[in-house]
ROSENU-969207 format. One record per residue (C-alpha): x, y, z. Coordinates in Angstrom, 2 decimals. Each point is the difference from the previous one (the first is absolute). Example, Ala and Ser with C-alpha at 12.3 -4.5 7.8 and 13.67 -1.06 7.14 Angstrom:
# residues 2
+---------+---------+---------+
:      px :      py :      pz :
+---------+---------+---------+
:   12.30 :   -4.50 :    7.80 :
:    1.37 :    3.44 :   -0.66 :
+---------+---------+---------+
END
This chain:
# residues 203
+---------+---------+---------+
:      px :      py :      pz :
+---------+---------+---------+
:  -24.91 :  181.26 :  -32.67 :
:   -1.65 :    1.68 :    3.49 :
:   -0.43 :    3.63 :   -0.20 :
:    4.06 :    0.44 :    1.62 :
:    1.36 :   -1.60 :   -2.89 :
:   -1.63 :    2.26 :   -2.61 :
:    1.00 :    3.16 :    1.73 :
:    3.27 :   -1.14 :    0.50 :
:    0.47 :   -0.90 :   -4.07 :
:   -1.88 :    3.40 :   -0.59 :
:    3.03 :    1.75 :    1.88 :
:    2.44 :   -1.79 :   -1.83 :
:    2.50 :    2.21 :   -2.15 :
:    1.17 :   -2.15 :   -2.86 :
:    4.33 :   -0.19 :    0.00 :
:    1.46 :    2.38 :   -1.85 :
:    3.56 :   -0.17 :   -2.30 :
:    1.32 :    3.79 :   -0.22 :
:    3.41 :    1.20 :   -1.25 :
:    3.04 :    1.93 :    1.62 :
:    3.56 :    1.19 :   -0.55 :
:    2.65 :    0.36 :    2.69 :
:    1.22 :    3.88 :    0.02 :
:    2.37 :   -0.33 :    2.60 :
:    2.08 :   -2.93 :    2.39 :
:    1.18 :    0.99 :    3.45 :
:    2.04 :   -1.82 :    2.57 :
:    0.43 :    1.03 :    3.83 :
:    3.24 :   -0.60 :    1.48 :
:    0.09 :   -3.00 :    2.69 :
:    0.05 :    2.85 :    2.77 :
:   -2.66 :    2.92 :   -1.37 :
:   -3.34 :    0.36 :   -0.66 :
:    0.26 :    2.28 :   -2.98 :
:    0.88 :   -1.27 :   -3.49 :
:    2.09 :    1.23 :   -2.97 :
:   -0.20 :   -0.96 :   -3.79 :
:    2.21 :   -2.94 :   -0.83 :
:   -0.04 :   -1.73 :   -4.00 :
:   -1.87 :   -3.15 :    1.59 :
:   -1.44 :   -1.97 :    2.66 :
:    0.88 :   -3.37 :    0.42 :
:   -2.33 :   -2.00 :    1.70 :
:   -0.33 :   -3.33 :    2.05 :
:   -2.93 :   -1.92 :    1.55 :
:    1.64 :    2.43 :    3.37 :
:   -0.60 :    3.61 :   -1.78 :
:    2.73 :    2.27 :   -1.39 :
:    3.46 :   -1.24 :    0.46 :
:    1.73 :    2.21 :    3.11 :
:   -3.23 :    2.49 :    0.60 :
:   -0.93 :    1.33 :    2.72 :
:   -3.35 :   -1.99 :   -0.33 :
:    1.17 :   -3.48 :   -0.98 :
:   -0.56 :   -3.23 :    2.01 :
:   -2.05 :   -2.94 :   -0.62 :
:   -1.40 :    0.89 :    4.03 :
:   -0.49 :    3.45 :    1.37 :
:   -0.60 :    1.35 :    3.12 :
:   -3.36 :    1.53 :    1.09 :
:   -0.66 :    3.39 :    0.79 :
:   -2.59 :    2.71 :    0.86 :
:   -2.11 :   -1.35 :   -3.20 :
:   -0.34 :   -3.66 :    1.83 :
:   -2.04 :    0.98 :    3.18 :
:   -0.65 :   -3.83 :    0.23 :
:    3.19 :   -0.99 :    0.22 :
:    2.85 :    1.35 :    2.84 :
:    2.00 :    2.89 :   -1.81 :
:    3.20 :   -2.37 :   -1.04 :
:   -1.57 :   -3.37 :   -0.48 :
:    1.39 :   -1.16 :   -3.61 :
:   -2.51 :   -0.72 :   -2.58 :
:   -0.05 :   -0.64 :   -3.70 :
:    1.37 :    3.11 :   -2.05 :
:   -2.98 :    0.70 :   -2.16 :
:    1.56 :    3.44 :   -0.26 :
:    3.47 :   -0.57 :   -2.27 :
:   -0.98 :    2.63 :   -2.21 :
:   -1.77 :    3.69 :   -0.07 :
:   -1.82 :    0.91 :   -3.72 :
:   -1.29 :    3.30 :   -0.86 :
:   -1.59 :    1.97 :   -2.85 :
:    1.52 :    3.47 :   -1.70 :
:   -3.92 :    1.16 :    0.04 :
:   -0.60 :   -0.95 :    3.94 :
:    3.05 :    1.73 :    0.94 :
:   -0.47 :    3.75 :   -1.94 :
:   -3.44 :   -0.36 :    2.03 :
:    1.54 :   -0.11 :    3.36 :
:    2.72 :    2.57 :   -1.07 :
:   -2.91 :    2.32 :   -1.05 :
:   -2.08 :   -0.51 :    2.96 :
:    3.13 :    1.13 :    2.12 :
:    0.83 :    2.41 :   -2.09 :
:    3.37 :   -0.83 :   -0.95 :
:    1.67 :   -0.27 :   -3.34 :
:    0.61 :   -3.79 :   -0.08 :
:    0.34 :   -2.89 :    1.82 :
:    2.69 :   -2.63 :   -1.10 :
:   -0.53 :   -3.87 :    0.64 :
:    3.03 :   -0.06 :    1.40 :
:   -1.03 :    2.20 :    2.99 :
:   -2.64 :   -2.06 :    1.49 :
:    2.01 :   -3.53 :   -0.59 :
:   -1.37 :   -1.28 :   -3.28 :
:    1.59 :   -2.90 :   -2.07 :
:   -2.12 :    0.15 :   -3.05 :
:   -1.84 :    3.37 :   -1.99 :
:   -2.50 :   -1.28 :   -2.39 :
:   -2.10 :    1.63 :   -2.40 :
:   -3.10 :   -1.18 :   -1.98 :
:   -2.15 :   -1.52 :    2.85 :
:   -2.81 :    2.53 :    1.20 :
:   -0.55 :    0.13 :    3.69 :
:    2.90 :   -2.07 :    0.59 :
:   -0.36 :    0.39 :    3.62 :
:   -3.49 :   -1.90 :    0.13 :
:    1.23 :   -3.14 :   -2.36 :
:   -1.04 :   -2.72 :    2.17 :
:    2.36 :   -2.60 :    2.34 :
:    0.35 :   -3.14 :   -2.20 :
:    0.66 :    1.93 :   -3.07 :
:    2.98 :   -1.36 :   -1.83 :
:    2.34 :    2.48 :   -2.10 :
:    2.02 :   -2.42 :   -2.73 :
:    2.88 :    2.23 :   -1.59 :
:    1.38 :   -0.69 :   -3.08 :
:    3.66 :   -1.29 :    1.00 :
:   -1.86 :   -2.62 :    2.03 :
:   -0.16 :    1.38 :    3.43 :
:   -3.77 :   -0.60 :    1.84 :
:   -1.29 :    1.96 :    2.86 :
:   -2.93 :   -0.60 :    2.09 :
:   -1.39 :    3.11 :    1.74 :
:   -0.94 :   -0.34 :    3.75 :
:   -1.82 :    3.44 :    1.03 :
:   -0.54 :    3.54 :   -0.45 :
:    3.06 :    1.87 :    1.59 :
:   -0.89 :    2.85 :    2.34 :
:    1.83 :    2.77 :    0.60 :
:    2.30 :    0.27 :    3.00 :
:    1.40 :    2.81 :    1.92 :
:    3.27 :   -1.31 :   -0.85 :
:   -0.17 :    0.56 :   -3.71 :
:   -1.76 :    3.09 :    0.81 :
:    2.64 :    1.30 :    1.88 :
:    2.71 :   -0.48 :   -2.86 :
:   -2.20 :    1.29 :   -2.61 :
:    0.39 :    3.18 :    2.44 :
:    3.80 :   -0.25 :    0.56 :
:    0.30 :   -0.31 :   -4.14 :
:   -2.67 :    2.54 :   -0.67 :
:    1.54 :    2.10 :    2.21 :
:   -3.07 :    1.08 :    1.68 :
:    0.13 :    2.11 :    2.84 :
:   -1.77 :   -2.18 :    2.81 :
:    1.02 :   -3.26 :   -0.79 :
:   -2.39 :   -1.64 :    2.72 :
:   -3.17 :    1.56 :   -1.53 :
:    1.52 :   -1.32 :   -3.34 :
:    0.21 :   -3.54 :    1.70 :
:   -3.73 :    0.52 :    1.03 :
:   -1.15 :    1.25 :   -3.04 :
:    1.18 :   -2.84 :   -2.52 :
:   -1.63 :   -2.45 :    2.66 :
:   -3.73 :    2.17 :   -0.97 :
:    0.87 :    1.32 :   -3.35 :
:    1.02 :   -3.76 :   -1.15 :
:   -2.54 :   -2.08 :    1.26 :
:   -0.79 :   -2.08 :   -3.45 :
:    2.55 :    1.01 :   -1.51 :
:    3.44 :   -1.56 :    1.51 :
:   -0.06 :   -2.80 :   -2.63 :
:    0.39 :   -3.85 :    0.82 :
:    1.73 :   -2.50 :    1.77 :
:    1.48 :   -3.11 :   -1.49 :
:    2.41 :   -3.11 :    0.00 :
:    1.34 :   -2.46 :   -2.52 :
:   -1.55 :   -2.74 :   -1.64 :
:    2.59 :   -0.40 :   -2.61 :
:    3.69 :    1.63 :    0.31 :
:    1.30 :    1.10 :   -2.74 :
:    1.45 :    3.51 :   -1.20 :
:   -2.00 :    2.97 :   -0.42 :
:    1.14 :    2.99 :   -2.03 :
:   -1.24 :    3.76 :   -0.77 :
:   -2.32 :    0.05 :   -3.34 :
:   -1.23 :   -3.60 :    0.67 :
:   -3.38 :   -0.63 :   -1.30 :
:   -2.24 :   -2.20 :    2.94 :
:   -3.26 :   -1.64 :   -0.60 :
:   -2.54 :    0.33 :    2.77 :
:   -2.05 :   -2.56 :    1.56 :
:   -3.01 :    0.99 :    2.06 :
:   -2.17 :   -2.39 :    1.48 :
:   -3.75 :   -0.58 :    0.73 :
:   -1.00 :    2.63 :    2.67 :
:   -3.43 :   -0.19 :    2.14 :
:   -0.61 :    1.74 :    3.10 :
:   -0.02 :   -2.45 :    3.62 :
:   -2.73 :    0.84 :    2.31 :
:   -0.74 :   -3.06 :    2.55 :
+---------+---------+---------+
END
């Protein structure tokens, strides 16, 4: 093996199986970014049935400089996770009491997995009615969800509230995903996590 090779295996982090447990499901209505609590999300290969973020395609935006804004794409982005522990950070760093999941769009709170945020795209997340999701990315805060954590927080400047979530939660918005395998997906659900191999890519 030429000296590449061996650095490369040395950089290899071995895959990983953690566990998890679903704390909360959330649904957005077809026309509204923010979600509410609903008893279960059912789930095809095109997201959550009737949310605001379903669809096999998608259309670009401001996060796809490559592409036009509009040009439709795959919808790697059917569902938004986040962690109990990530959230009381943000909260705390802008000094409010709380910050809900349903405020900045999630689908899915989940509890267990440290440094949820940084789980790596690939990772598969098996719950234990059967339902598998593959995570894309690392979710970054938006002014968007900044500015209804604001409106619902009732803080007094809701722009520098939509500016501030976008600094305080850098690394800390949670994850992206879509659907391997539908299924249904319930509050109190254990999941088994499946992290794969991670090296670092320098050409």
């Amino acid at each position: 093996m030429d000296n590449a090779g061996v650095a490369l295996e040395e950089g290899v982090v071995a895959q990983q199986k953690l566990a998890a447990r679903v704390d909360g499901v959330f649904a957005a209505p077809f026309d509204h970014f923010e979600t509410r609590s609903v008893d279960a999300l059912e789930l095809g290969f095109d997201g959550i049935a009737n949310d605001f973020h379903a669809g096999i395609t998608r259309k670009s935006g401001g996060r796809e400089p490559w592409y036009p804004r509009g040009t439709e794409m795959r919808n790697e982005r059917q569902l938004t996770i986040v962690s109990p522990d990530e959230l009381a950070i943000i909260a705390r760093r802008m000094n409010l009491p709380e910050i809900k999941s349903e405020w900045i769009g999630a689908n899915l709170l989940v509890s267990g997995l440290p440094r949820l945020s940084f789980l790596p795209a690939g990772s598969l997340l098996f719950f234990r009615n059967g339902v598998t999701l593959k995570v894309d990315a690392m979710n970054h805060p938006c002014r968007l969800a900044g500015r209804a954590i604001a409106e619902n927080a009732k803080m007094p400047d809701h722009k520098v509230g939509a500016l501030e979530f976008a600094r305080q939660g850098r690394r800390l918005r949670g994850l992206t995903a879509w659907v391997e395998k539908p299924g249904r997906i319930v509050a109190g659900e254990e999941i088994t996590v499946r992290v794969p191999e991670q090296w670092i890519y320098r050409a």
